[in-house]
C-alpha positions as CSV (number, residue, x, y, z in Angstrom):
1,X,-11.6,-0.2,-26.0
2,X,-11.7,2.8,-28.3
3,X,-9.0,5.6,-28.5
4,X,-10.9,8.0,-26.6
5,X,-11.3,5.6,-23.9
6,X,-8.0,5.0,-23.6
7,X,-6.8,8.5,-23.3
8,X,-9.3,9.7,-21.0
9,X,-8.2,6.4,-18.7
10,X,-4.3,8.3,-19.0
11,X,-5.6,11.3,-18.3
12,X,-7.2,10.1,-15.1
13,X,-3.9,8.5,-13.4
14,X,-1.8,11.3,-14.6
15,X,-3.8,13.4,-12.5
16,X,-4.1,11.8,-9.4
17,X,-0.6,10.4,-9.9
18,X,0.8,14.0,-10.1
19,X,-1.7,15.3,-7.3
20,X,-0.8,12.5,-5.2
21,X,2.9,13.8,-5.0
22,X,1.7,17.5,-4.9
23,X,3.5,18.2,-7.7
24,X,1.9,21.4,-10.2
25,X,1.8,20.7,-13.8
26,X,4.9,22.5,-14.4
27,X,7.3,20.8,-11.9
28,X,5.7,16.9,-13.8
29,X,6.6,19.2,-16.8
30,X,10.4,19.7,-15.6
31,X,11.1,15.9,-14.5
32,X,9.6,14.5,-17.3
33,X,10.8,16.4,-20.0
34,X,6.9,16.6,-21.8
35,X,5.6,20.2,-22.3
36,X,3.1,21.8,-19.7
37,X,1.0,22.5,-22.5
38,X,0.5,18.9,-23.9
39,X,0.1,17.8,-19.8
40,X,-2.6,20.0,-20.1
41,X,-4.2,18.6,-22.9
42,X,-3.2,15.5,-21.7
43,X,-4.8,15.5,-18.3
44,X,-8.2,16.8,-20.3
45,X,-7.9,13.8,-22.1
46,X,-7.5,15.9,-24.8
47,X,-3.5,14.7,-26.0
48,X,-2.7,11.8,-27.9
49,X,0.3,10.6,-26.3
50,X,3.2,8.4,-27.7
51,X,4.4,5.5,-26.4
52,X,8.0,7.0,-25.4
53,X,6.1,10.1,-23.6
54,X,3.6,8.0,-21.7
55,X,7.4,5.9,-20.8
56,X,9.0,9.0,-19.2
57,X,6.0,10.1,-17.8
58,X,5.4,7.1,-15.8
59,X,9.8,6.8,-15.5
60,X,9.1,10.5,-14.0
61,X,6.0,9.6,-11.8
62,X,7.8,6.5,-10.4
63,X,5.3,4.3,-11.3
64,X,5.1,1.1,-14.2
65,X,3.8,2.5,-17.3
66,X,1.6,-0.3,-17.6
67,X,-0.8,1.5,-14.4
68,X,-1.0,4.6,-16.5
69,X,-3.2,2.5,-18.8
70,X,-5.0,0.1,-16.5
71,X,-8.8,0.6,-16.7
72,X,-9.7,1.0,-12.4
73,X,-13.0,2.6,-13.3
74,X,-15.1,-0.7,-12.0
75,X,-13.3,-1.5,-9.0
76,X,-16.2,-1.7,-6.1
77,X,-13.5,-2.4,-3.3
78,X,-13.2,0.1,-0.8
79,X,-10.1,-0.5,1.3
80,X,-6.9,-0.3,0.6
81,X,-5.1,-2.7,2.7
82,X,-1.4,-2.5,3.5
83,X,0.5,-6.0,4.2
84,X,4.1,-7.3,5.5
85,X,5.8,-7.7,7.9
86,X,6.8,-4.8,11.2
87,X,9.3,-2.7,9.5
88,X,7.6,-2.8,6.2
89,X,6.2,0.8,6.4
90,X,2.7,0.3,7.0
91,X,2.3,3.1,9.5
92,X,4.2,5.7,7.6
93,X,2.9,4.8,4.0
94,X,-0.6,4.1,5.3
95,X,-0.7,7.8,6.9
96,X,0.6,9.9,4.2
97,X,-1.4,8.1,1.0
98,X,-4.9,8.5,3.3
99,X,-3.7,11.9,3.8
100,X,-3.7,12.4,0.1
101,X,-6.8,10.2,-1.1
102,X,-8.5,12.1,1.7
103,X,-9.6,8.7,3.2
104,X,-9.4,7.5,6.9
105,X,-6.4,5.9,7.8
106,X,-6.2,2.9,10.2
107,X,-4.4,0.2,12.0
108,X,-6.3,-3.2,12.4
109,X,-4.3,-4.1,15.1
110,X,-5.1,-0.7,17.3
111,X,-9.1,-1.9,16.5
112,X,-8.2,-5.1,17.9
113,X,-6.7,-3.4,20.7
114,X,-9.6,-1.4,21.6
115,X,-11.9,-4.4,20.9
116,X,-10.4,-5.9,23.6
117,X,-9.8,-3.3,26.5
118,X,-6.1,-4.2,26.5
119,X,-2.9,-4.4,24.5
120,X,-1.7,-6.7,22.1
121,X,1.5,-7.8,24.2
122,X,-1.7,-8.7,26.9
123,X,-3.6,-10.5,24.5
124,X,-0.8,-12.7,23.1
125,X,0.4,-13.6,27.0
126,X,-2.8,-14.0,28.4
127,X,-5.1,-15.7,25.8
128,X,-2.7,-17.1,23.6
129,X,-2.3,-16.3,19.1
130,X,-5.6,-18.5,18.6
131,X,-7.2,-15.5,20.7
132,X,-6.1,-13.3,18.7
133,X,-6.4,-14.6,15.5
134,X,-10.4,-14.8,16.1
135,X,-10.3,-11.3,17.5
136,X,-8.8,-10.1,14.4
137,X,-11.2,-11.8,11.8
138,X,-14.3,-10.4,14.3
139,X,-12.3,-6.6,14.1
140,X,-11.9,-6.9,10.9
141,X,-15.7,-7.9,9.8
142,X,-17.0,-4.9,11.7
143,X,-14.9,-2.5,9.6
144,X,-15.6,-4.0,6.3
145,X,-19.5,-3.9,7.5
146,X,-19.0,0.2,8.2
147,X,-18.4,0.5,3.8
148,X,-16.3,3.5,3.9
149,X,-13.2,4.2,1.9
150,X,-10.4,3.5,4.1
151,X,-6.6,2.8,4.5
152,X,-6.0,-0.1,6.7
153,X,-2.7,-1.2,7.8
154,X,-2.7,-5.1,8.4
155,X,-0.8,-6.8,10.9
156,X,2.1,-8.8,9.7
157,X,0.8,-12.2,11.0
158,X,-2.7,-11.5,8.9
159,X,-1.8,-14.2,5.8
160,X,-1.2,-16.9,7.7
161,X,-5.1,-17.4,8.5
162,X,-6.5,-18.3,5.8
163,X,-9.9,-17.5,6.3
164,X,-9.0,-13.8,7.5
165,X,-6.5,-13.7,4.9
166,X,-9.9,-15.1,1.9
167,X,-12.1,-12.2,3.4
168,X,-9.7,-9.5,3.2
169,X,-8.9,-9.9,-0.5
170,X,-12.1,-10.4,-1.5
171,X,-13.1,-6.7,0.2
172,X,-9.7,-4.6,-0.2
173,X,-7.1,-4.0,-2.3
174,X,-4.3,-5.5,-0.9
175,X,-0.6,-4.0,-1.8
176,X,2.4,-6.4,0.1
177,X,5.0,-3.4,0.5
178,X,7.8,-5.6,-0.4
179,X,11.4,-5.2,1.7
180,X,14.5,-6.9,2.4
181,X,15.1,-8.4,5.7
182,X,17.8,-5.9,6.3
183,X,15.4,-3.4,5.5
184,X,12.8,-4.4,8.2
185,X,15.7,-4.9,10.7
186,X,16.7,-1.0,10.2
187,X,13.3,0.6,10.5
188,X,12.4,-1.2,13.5
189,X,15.9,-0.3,14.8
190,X,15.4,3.8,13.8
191,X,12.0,3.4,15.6
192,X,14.0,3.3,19.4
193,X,13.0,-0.2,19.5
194,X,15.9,-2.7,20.3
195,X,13.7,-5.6,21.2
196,X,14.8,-7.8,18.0
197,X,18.6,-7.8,18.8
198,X,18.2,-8.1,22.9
199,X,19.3,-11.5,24.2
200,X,18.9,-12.9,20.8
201,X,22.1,-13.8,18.9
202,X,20.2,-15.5,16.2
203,X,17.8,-12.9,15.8
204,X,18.3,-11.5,12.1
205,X,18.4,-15.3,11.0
206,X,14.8,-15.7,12.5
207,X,13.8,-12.5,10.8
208,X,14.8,-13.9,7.3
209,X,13.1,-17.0,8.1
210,X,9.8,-15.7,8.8
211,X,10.2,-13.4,5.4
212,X,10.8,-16.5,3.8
213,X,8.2,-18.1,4.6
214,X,5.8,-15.9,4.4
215,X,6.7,-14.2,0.9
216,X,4.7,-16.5,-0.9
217,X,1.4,-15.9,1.1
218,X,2.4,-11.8,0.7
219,X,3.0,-12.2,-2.5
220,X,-0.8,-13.6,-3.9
221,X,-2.0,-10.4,-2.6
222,X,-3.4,-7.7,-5.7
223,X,-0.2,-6.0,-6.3
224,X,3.5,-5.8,-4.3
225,X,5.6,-2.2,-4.3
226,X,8.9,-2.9,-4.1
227,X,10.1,0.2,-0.9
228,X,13.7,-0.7,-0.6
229,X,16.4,2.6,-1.5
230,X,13.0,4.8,-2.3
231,X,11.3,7.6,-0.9
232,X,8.2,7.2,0.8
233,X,6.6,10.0,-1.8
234,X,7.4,7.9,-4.3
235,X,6.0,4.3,-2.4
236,X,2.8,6.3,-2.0
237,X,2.6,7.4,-5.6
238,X,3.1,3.6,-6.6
239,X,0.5,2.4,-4.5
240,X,-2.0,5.0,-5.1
241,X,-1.5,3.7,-9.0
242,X,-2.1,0.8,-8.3
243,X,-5.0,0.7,-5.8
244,X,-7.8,3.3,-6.2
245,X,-10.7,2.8,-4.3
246,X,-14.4,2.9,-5.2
């Protein structure tokens, strides 16, 4: 890769790592302690940057320095797909990163939903997880077949079918937003929803189990973003580094 290769692959996540966080050139300027005048040049491909400014921009942006020199340009996937477990942030990440890649946002399980002409608590109790599981690979092979840039938010269960699990990462980006079990516990709890403590002494122990054994699975997907003690500007920022779409 040549040098002006390189820079102009800089320049292109500086930009839409600073536009992602609607941040102007001068308030990048203030946090990481570079000039607005070489961020100019910089994001014209125009400034040859050190190795200890491209560090505190990317210390600055919130994101590995490593992304800011990742060549993205031939990635032909066009979802970015959000996994882990309810409580990980799916919803709330998945909204506000669409909002500023100007893609569609959606939740797989809400197609399923729809698919079916009931709810998912109907599904499960009347037809069983094998139901659904098959309902969920069909849903999700009609929205790879529409081919538009889209943020999809998985449901939690998704990597534990293999198959579904194979065809999703071969078509999306897929980002495990990473969380502790205590984590989960308080987001679902700040929601109004109660449901994991009622009538269920043992319920946080289950909850650690399941993260358990599931992190592996999770953890094959492209990348994982780490969203424990952080904002959620600076989880969308992260992923949006790491998973551009085509």
């Amino acid at each position: 890769m040549q040098g002006d290769e390189v820079l102009d692959i800089v320049a292109r996540h500086v930009r839409r790592a600073r536009r992602v966080r609607q941040w102007t050139i001068r308030e990048l300027a203030e946090r990481s302690g570079v000039s607005a005048r070489f961020l100019i040049q910089l994001e014209s491909g125009r400034g040859n940057i050190s190795v200890k400014r491209l560090a505190d921009l990317a210390k600055a942006l919130e994101i590995p320095t490593a992304d800011l020199l990742r060549d993205d340009q031939k990635i032909e996937r066009r979802l970015i797909a959000l996994l882990g477990l309810r409580g990980a942030g799916k919803t709330t990440i998945g909204k506000q990163l669409a909002r500023a890649l100007h893609l569609r946002f959606i939740e797989l399980d809400r197609r399923i939903e729809k698919a079916a002409h009931m709810s998912l608590g109907e599904i499960f109790s009347l037809y069983g997880e094998e139901y659904y599981r098959r309902l969920e690979r069909e849903t999700l092979t009609r929205l790879l077949a529409e081919n538009r840039p889209t943020v999809l938010a998985t449901g939690g269960g998704i990597v534990t079918s293999p198959d579904t699990y194979t065809l999703l990462k071969k078509s999306a980006v897929t980002v495990w937003l990473r969380a502790t079990p205590e984590d989960h516990w308080n987001r679902v709890v700040r929601q109004g929803d109660r449901r994991p403590m009622a009538d269920h002494p043992e319920a946080m122990a289950d909850l650690r189990a399941l993260l358990a054994s599931r992190e592996p699975l999770y953890a094959s997907s492209d990348h994982t973003v780490n969203t424990s003690g952080r904002t959620v500007q600076a989880i969308v920022g992260e992923v949006a580094s790491k998973a551009p779409v085509a």
